[in-house]
Chimera marker file (.cmm) of the C-alpha trace (Angstrom):
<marker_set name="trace">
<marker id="1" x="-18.824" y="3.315" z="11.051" r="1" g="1" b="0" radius="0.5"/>
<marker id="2" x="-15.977" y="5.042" z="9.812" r="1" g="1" b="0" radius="0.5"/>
<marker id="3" x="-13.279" y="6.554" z="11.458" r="1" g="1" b="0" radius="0.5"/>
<marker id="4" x="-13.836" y="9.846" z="9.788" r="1" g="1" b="0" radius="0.5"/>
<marker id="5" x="-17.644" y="9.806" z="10.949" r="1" g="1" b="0" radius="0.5"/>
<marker id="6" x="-16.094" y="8.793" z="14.084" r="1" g="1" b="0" radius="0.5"/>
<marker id="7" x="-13.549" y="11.930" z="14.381" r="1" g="1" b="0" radius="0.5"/>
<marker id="8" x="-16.486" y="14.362" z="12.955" r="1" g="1" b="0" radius="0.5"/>
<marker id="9" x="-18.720" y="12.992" z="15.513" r="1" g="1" b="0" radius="0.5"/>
<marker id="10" x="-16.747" y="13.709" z="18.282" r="1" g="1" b="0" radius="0.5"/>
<marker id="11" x="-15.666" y="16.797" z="16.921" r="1" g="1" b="0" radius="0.5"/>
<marker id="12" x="-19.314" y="17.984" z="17.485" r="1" g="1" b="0" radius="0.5"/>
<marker id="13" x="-19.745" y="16.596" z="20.805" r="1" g="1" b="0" radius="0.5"/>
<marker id="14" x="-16.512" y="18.609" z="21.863" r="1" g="1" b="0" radius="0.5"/>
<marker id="15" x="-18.995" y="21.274" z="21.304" r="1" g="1" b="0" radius="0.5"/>
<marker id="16" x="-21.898" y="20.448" z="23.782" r="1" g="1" b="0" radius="0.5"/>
<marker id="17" x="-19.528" y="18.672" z="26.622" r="1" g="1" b="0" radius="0.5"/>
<marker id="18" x="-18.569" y="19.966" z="29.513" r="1" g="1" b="0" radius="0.5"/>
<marker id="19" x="-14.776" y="21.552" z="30.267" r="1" g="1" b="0" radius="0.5"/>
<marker id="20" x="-13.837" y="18.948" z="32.255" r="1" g="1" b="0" radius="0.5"/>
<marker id="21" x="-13.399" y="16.716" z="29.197" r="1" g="1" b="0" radius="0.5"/>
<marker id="22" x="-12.225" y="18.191" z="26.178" r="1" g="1" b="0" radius="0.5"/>
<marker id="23" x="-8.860" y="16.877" z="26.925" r="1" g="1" b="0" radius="0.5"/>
<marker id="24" x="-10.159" y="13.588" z="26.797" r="1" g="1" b="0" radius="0.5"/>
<marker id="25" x="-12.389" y="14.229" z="23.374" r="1" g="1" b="0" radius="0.5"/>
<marker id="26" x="-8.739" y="15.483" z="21.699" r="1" g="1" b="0" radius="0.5"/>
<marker id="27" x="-7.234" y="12.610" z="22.880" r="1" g="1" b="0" radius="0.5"/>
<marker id="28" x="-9.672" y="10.609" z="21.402" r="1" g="1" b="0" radius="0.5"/>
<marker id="29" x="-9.913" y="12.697" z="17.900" r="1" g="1" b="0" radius="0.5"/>
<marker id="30" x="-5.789" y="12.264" z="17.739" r="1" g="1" b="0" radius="0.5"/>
<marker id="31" x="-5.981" y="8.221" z="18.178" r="1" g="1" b="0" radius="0.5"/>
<marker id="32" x="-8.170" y="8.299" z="15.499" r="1" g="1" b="0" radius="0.5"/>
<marker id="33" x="-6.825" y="10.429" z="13.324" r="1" g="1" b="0" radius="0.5"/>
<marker id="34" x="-3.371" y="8.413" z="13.465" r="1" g="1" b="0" radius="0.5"/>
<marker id="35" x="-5.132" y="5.300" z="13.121" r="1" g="1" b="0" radius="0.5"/>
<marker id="36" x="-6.784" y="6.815" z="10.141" r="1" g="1" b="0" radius="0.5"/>
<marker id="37" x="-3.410" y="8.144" z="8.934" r="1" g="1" b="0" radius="0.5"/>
<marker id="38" x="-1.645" y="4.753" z="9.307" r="1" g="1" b="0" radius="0.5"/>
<marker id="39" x="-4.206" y="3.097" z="7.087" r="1" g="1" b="0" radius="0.5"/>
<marker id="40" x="-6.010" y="1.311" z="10.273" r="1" g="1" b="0" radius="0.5"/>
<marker id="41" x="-9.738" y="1.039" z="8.386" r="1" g="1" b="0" radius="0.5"/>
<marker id="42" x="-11.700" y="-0.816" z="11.061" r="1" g="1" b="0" radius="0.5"/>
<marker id="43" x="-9.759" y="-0.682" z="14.347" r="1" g="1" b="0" radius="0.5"/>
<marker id="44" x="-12.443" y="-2.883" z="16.401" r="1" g="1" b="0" radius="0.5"/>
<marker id="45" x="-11.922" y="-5.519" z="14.175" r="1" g="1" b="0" radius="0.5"/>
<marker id="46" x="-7.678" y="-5.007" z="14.055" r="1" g="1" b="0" radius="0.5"/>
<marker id="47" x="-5.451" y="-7.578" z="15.466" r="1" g="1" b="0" radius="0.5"/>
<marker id="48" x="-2.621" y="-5.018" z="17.031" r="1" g="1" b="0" radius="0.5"/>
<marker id="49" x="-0.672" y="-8.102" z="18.741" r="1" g="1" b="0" radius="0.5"/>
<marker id="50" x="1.329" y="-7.899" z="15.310" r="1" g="1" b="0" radius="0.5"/>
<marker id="51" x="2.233" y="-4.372" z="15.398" r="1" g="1" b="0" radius="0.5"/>
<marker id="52" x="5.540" y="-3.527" z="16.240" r="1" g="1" b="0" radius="0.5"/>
<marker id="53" x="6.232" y="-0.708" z="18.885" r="1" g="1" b="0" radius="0.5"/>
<link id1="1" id2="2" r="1" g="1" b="0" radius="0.2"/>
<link id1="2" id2="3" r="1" g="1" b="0" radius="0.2"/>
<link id1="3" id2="4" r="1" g="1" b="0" radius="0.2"/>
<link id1="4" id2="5" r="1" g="1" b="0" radius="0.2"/>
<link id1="5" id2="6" r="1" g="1" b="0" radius="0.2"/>
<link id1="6" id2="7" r="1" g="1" b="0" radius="0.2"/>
<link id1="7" id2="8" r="1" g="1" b="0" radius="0.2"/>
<link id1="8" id2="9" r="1" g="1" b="0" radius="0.2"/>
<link id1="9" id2="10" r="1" g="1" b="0" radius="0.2"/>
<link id1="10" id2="11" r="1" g="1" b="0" radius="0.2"/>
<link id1="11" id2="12" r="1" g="1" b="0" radius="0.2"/>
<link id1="12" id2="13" r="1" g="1" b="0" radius="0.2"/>
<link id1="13" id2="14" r="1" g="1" b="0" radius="0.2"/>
<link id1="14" id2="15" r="1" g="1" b="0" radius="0.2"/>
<link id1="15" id2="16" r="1" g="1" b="0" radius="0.2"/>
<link id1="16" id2="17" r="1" g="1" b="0" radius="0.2"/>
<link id1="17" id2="18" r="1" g="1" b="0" radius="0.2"/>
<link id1="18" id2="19" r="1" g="1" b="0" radius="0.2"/>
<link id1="19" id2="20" r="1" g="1" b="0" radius="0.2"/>
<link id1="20" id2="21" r="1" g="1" b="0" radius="0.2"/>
<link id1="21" id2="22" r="1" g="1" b="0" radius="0.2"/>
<link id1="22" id2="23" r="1" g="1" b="0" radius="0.2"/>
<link id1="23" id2="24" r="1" g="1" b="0" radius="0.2"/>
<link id1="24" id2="25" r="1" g="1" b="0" radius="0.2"/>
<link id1="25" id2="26" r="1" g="1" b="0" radius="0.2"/>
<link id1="26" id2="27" r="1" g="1" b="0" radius="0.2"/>
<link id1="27" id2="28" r="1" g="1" b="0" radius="0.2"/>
<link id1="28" id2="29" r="1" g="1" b="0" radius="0.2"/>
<link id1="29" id2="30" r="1" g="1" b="0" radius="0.2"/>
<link id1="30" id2="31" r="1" g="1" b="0" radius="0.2"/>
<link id1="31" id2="32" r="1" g="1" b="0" radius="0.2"/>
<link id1="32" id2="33" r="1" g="1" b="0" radius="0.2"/>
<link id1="33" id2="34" r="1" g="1" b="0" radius="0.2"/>
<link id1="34" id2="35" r="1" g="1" b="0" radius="0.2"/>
<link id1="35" id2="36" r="1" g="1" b="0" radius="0.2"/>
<link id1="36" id2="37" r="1" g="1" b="0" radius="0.2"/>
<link id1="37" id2="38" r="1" g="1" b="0" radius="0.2"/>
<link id1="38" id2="39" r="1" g="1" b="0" radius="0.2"/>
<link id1="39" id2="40" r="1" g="1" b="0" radius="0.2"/>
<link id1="40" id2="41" r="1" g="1" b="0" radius="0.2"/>
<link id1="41" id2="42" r="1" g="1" b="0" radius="0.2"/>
<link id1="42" id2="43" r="1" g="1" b="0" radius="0.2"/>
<link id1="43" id2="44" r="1" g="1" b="0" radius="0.2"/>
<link id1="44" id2="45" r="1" g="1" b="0" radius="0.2"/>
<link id1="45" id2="46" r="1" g="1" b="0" radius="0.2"/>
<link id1="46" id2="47" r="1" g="1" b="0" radius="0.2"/>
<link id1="47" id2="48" r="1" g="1" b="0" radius="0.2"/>
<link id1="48" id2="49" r="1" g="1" b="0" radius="0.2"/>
<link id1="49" id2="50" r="1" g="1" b="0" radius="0.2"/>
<link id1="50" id2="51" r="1" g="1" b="0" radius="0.2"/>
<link id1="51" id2="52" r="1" g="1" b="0" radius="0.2"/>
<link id1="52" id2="53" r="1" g="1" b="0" radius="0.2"/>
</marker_set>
């Protein structure tokens, strides 16, 4: 799994869930989408004890 297949996935969910969660969906779609931008490949299998705030 990627985290593009990831984002697009949930992207398509957003469309089928209910109201009461599409804040939680684009919350989700952002984390990924940073991790994605700051290079994070496989973020179940990244060690983030060594990243810095």
């Amino acid at each position: 799994m990627t985290n593009e297949k990831a984002i697009e996935a949930l992207k398509q969910i957003k469309t089928y869930t209910a109201a009461t969660l599409l804040d939680e969906i684009d919350y989700a779609v952002k984390v990924l989408e940073k991790l994605k931008k700051d290079g994070v490949k496989d973020p179940l299998n990244t060690d983030f004890t060594k990243v810095a705030n």
